[in-house]
C-alpha positions as CSV (number, residue, x, y, z in Angstrom):
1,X,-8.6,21.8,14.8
2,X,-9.5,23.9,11.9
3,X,-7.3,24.2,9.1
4,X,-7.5,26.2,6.2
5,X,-5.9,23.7,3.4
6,X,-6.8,26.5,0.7
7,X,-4.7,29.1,1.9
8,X,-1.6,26.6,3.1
9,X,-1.9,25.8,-0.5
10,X,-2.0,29.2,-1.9
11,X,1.2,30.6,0.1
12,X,3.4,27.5,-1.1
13,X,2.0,27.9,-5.0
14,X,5.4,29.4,-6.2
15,X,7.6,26.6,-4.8
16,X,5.0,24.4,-6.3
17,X,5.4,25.2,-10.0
18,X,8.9,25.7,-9.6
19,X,9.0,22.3,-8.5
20,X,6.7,21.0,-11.1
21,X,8.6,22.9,-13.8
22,X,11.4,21.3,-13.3
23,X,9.7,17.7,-13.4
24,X,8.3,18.6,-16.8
25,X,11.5,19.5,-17.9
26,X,12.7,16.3,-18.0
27,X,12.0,14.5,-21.4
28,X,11.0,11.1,-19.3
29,X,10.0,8.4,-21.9
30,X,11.3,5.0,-21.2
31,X,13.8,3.9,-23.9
32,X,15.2,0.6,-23.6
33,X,17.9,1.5,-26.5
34,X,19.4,3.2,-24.1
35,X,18.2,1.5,-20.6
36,X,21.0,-0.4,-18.6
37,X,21.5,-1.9,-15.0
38,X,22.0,1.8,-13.6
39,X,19.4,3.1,-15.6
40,X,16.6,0.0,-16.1
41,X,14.2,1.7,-18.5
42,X,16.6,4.1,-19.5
43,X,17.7,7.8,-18.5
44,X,14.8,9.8,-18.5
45,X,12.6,7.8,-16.4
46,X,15.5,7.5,-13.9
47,X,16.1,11.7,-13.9
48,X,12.8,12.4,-13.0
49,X,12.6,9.7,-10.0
50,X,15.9,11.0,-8.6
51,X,14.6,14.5,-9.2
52,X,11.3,13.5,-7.6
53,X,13.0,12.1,-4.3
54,X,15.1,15.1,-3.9
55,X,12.6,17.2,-3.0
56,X,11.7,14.8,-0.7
57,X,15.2,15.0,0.9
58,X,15.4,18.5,0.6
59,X,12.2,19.3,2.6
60,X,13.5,16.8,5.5
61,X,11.6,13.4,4.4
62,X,12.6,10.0,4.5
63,X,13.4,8.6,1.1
64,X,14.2,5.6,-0.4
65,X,15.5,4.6,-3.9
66,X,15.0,1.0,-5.3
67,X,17.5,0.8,-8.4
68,X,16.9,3.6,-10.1
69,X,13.3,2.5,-11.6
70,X,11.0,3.1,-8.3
71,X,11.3,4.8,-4.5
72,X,9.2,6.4,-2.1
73,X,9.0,9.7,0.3
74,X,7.8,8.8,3.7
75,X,6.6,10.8,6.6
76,X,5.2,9.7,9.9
77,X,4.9,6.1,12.2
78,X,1.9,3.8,13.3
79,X,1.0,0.0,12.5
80,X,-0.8,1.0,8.9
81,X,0.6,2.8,6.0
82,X,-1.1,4.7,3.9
83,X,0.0,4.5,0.5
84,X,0.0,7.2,-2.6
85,X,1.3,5.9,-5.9
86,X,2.4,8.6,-8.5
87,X,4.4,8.2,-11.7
88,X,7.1,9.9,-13.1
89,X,7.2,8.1,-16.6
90,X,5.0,9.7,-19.5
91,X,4.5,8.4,-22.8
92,X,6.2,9.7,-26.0
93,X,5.6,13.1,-27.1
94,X,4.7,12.8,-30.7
95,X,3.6,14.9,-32.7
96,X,1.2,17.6,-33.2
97,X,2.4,20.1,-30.4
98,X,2.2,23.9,-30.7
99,X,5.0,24.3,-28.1
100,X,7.9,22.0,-26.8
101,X,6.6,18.9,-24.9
102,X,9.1,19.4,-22.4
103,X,9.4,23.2,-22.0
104,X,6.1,23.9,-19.9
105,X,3.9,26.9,-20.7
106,X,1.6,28.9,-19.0
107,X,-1.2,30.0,-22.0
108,X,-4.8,30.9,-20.4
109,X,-4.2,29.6,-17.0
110,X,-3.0,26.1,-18.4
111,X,0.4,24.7,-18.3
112,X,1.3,22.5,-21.6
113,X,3.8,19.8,-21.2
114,X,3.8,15.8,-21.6
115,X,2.7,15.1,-18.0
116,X,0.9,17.6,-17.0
117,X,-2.0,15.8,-16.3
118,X,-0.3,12.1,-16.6
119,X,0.8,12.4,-14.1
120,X,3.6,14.9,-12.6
121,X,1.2,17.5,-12.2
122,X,-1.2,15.1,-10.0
123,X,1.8,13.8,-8.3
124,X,3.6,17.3,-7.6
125,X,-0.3,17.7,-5.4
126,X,0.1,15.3,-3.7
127,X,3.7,15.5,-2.6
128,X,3.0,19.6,-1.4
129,X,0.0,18.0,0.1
130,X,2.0,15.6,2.3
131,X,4.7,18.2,2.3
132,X,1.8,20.7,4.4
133,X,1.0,18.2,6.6
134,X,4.9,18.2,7.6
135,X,5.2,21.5,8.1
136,X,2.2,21.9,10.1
137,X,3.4,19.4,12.3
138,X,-0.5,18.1,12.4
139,X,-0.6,14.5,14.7
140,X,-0.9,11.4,12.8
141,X,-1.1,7.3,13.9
142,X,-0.4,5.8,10.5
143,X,2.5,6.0,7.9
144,X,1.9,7.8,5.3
145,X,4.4,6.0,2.4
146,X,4.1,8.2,-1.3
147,X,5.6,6.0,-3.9
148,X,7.4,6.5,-7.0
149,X,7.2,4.8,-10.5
150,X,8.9,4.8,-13.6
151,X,7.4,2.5,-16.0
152,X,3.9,2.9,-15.2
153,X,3.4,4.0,-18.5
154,X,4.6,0.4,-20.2
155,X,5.2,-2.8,-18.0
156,X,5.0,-2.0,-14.5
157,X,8.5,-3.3,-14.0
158,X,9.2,-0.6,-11.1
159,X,6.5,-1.6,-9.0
160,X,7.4,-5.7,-9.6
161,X,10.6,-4.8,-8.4
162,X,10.0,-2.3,-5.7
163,X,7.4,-4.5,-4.2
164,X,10.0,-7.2,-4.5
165,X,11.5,-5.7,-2.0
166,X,9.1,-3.3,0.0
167,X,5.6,-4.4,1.9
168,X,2.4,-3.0,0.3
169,X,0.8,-0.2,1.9
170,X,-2.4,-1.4,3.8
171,X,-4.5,0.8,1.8
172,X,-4.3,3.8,-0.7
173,X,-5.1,6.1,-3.8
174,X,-3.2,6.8,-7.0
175,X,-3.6,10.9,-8.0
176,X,-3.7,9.7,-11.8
177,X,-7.0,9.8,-12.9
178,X,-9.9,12.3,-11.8
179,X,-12.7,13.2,-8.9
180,X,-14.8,12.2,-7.8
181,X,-13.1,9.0,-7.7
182,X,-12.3,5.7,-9.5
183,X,-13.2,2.5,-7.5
184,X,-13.3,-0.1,-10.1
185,X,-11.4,-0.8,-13.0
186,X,-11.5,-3.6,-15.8
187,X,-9.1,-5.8,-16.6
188,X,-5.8,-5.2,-19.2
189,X,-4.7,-8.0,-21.6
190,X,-2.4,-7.2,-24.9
191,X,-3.0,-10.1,-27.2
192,X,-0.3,-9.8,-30.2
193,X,-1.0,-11.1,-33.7
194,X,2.2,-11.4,-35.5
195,X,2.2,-12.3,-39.4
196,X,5.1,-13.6,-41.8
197,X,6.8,-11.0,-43.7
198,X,6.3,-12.3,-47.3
199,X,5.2,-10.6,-49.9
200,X,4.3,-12.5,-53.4
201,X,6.0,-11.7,-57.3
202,X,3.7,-8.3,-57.8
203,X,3.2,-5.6,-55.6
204,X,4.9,-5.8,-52.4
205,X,4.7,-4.0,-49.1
206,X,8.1,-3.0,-47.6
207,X,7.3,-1.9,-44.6
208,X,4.5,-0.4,-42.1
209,X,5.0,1.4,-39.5
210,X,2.7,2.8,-37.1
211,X,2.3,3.7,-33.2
212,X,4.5,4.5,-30.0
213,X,2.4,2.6,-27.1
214,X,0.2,-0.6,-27.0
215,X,-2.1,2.0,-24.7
216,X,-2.3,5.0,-27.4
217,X,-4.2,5.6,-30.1
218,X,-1.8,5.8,-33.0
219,X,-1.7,9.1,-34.6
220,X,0.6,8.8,-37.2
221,X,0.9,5.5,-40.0
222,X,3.3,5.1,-43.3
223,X,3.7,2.4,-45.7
224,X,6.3,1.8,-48.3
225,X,5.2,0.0,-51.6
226,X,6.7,-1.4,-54.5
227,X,4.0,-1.4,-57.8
228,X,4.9,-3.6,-60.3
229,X,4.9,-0.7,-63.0
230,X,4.8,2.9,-63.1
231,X,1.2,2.9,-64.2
232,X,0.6,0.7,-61.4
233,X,2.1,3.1,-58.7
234,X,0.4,5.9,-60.2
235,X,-3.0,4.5,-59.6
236,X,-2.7,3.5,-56.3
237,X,-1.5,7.1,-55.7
238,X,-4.7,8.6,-57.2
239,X,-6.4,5.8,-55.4
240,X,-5.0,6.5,-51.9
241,X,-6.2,10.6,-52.0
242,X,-9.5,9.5,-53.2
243,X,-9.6,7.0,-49.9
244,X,-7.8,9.7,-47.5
245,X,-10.6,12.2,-48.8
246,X,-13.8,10.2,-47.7
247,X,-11.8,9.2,-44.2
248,X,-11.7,11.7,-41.6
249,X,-7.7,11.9,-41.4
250,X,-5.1,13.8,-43.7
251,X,-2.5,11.9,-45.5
252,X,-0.1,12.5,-48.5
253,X,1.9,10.4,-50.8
254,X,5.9,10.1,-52.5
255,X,6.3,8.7,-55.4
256,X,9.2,7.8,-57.5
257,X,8.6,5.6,-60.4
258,X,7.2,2.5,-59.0
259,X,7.9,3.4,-55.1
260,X,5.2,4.8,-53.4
261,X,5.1,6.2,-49.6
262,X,1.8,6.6,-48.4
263,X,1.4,8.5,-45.1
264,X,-1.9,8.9,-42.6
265,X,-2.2,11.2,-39.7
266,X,-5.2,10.5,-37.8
267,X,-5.9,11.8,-33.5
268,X,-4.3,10.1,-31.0
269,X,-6.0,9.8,-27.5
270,X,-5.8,7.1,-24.3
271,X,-5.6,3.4,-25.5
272,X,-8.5,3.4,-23.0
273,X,-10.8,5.1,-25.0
274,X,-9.8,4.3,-28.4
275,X,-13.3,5.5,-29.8
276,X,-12.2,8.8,-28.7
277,X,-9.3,8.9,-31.2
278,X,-9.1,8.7,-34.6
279,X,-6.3,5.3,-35.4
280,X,-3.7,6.3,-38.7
281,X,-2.3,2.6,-38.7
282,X,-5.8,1.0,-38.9
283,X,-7.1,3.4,-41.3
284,X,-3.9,3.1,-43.3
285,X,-4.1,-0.7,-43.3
286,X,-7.9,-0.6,-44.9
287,X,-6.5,1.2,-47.6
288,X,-4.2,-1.5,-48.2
289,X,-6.3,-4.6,-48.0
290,X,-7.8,-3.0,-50.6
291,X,-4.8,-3.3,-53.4
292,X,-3.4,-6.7,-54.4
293,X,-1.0,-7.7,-51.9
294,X,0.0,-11.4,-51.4
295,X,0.9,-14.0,-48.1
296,X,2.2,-12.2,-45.0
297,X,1.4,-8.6,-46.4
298,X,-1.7,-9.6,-47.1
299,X,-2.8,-10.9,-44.0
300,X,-1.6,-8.2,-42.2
301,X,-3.4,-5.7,-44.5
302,X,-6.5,-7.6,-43.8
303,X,-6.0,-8.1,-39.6
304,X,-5.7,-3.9,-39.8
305,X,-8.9,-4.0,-41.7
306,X,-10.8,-6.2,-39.8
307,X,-10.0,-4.3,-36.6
308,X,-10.6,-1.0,-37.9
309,X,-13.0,1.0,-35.9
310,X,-13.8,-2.4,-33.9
311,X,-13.5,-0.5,-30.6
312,X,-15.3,-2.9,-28.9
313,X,-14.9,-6.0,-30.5
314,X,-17.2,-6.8,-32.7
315,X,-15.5,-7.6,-35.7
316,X,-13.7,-10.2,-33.3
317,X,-16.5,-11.6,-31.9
318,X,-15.4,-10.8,-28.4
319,X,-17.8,-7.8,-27.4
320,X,-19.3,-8.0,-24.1
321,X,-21.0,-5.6,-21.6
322,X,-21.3,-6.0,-17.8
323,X,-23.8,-4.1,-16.3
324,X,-21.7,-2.3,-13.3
325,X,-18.1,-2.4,-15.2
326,X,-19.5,-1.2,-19.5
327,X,-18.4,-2.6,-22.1
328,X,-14.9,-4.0,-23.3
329,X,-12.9,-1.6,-25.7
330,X,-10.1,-2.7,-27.5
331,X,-7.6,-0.5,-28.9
332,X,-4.6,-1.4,-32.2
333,X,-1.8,0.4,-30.8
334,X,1.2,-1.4,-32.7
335,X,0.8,-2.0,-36.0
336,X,4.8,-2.7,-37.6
337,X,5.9,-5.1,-40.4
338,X,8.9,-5.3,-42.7
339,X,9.6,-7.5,-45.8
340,X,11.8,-10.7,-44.6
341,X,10.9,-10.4,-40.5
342,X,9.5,-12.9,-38.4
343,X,8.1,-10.1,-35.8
344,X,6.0,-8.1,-37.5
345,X,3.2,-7.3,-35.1
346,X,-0.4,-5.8,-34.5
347,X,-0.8,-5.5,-30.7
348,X,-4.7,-5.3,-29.4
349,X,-4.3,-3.7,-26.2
350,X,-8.1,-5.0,-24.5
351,X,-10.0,-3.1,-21.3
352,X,-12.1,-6.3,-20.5
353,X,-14.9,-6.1,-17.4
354,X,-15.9,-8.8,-15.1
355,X,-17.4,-11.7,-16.9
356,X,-15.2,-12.2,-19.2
357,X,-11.7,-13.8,-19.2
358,X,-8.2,-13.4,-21.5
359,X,-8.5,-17.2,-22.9
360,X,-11.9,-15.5,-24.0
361,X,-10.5,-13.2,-25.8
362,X,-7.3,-15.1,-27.3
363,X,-9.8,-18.1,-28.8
364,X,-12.0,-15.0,-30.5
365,X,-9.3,-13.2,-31.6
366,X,-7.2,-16.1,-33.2
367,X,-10.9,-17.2,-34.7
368,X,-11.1,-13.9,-36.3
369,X,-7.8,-13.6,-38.0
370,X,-7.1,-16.6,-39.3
371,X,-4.8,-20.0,-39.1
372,X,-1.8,-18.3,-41.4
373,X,-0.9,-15.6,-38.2
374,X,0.3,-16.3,-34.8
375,X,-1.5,-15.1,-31.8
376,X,-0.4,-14.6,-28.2
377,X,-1.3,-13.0,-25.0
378,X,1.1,-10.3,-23.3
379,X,3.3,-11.1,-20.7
380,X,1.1,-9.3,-18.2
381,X,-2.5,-9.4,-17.3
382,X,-4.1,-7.0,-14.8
383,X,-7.7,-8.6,-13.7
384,X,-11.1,-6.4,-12.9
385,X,-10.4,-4.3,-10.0
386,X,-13.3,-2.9,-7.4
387,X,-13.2,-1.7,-3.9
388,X,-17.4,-1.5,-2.4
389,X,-18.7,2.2,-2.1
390,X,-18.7,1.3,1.9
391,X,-15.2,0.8,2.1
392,X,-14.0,3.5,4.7
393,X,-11.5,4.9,2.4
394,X,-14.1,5.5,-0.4
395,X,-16.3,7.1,2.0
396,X,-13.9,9.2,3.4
397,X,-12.3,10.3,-0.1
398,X,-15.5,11.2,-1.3
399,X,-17.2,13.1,2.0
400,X,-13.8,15.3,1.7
401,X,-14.4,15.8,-2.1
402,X,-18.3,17.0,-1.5
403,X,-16.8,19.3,0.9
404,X,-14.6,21.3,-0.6
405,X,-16.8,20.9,-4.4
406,X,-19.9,21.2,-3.4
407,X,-20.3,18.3,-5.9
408,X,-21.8,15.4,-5.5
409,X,-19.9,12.1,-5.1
410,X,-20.6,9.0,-7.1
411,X,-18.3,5.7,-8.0
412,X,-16.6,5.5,-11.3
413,X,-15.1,2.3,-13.4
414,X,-12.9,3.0,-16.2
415,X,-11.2,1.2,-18.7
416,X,-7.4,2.6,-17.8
417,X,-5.2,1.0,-15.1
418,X,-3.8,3.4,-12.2
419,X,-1.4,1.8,-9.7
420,X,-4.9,2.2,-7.4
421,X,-5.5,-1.6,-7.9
422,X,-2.1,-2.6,-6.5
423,X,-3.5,-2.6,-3.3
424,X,-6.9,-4.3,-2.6
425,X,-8.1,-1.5,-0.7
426,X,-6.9,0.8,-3.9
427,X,-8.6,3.4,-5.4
428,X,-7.6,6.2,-7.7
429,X,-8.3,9.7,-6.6
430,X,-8.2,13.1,-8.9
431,X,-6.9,15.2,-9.7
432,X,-9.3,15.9,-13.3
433,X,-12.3,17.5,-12.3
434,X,-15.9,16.6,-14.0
435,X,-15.9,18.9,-17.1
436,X,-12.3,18.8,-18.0
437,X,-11.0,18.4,-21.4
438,X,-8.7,14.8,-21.7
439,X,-5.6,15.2,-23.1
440,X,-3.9,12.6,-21.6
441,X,-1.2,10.8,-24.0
442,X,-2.5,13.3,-26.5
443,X,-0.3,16.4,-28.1
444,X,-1.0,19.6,-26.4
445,X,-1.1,17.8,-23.2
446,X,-2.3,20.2,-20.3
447,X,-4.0,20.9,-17.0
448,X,-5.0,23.8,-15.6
449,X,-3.0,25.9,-12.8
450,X,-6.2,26.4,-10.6
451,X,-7.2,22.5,-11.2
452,X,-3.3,21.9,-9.8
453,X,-4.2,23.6,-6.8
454,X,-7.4,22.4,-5.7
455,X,-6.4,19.1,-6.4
456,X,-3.6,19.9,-3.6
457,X,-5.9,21.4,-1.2
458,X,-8.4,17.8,-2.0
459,X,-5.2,15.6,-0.9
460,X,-4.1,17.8,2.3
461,X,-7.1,17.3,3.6
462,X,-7.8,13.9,2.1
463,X,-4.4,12.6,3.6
464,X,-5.0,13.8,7.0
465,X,-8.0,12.4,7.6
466,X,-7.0,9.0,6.3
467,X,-3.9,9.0,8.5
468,X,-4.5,11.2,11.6
């Protein structure tokens, strides 16, 4: 049988965007000041699932929710499921934008919205490429199971609960990364380094404040000071626009007598590729380490500074390079402190290959910083990931992305984690193309209409001949 996946797609591309539209819509960033038991990482995450599963419903699948935070759309019957893991969760919008995160446009033959490419606009291909399938009634022996996150973006709590309660597909992709494919991916560790909020009798640091996300760059960073005199304040003001000029960020400063708010904007980018960004809270907190701070505020000022630009550990003494996975990258993604708190935190969010371990890192890092600060690993750890280039489902992926490309077809490792390594035989699959600009968790967020839509014509086919 000879199907034309490119026109199947073309004739459903107005119910496509609709659908996607309305996805985008939906200001989906997991807030746990408003999260409850009906509503586990808070409202928006839970909108778009439910919004996600009804079109499922409404073009005659079988759905399933698990409490609000995860579900899945299902079509077909055999002994194996195929699995496809989207997400429906983005990260915060900050700042930056030229148009409303969550009103999509259409500029140049690229829509803009927070998920675009991360990952409703990825997942919205896949679903019409299961939903074609359907409608051509094509034979299949396996199950093809499409599941749903919420919190992919932050602690994988949806899929610990909906695989608390659902089998594990016996093999799969994730539509949240790009082609040709990923087959490996390192490991994911946060190691915190929390210091004392003292300050000493002179100059004192109120408070800090910088990033959204242990995985984003942070683009924004302000500090409140107290100077112990006016001439003092005014100094460090000249000071801080000499420092902001030889840096490459913007940043401007309030003063009023002897309080002074500094403020950095930097890049943000993926906490994946840090290097690729441009971090406002480290940058900020080398400013600082230069003035005369005292105890806690000092030793945070100097953790900042030491990390700064250590993308890859250096500073740390935790660098290391595998020769099939690259090199570790580690990105400051929480930098926070306030005068009189115990939690004031700098989280180092670590993309660490095969060779090397999370005790590895914690006994560098807490070597680096110090005896006066606290340091911990994260709750979760996510080890190295690979599936061999001769697994059948790499194979197949890949022969139906030469096909329709005319590209050649290669394995790729990365640094990020797609929910392709929940399943052993896990891979993540599109929907970037080679060449294509990254503005995932960045402002101005966007993919391209005709990318959309041969990514959906990649899956059809992909799907089928995984399941059939």
């Amino acid at each position: 049988m000879t199907i034309d996946w490119k026109s199947e797609v073309e004739a459903r591309k107005d119910d496509l965007l609709k659908d996607l539209f309305s996805l985008l819509e939906i200001n989906s960033e997991r807030d746990d000041t408003k999260a409850t038991d009906d509503a586990p990482v808070g409202p928006g995450p839970k909108e778009a699932l439910l919004k996600m599963l009804s079109l499922g419903e409404r073009d005659g699948f079988i759905t399933k929710n698990v409490e609000n935070i995860a579900g899945h759309i299902e079509y077909g019957a055999g002994s194996e499921t195929l699995g496809i893991f989207g997400h429906m969760d983005v990260v915060p919008a900050g700042s930056g934008w030229v148009s409303d995160p969550y009103k999509p446009e259409i500029r140049d033959g690229k829509i803009y919205a927070r998920g675009t490419s991360d990952d409703k606009g990825p997942s919205v291909a896949a679903y019409y490429a299961l939903k074609i399938i359907k409608e051509l009634n094509l034979p299949l022996s396996k199950r093809i199971r499409f599941v749903i996150g919420s919190d992919e973006e932050s602690g994988w709590k949806d899929m610990d609960r909906y695989f608390a309660v659902e089998e594990k597909p016996d093999f799969g992709f994730s539509p949240d990364a790009e082609f040709p494919i990923i087959n490996g991916e390192k490991g994911n560790i946060t190691i915190k380094v929390t210091a004392k909020g003292t300050n000493g009798d002179g100059l004192k640091l109120n408070s800090f404040a910088s990033g959204l996300r242990e995985n984003m760059v942070p683009e924004s960073a302000t500090a409140n000071l107290t100077a112990e005199s006016i001439e003092e304040a005014a100094k460090i003001e000249v000071d801080f626009l000499n420092f902001v000029e030889g840096h490459p960020v913007t940043g401007k400063v309030e003063r009023s007598d002897q309080q002074l708010t500094l403020k950095v904007i930097g890049k943000s980018a993926h906490g994946a590729s840090p290097q690729t960004g441009i971090n406002a809270g480290t940058t900020l907190a080398k400013f600082l380490n230069k003035l005369s701070l005292e105890q806690g505020a000092k030793d945070f000022a100097f953790v900042g500074s030491l990390i700064h630009t250590d993308f890859y550990g250096k500073n740390l003494g935790v660098a290391y390079k595998d020769e099939k996975m690259g090199e570790l990258t580690m990105n400051a993604g929480l930098l926070h402190f306030t005068d009189g708190e115990d939690d004031n935190l700098i989280t180092l969010n670590f993309r660490y290959p095969q060779g090397t371990n999370p005790d590895i890192l914690l006994a560098g890092v807490t070597n680096a910083v110090g005896k006066d600060l606290q340091v911990e690993k994260g709750a979760r750890d996510s080890q190295p990931h690979y599936v061999p280039m001769d697994d059948p489902l790499v194979k197949t992926l890949l022969d139906v992305y030469q096909e329709h490309t005319g590209l050649p077809g290669f394995e790729q490792i990365i640094g990020g984690g797609t929910f392709g390594r929940l399943l052993e035989r896990g891979v993540a699959f599109g929907a970037q193309f080679p060449g294509y600009t990254d503005t995932m968790h960045q402002a101005n967020e966007f993919m391209a209409v005709d990318d959309i839509l041969r990514a959906t014509v990649i899956y059809a086919d992909a799907i089928y001949r995984l399941a059939k």
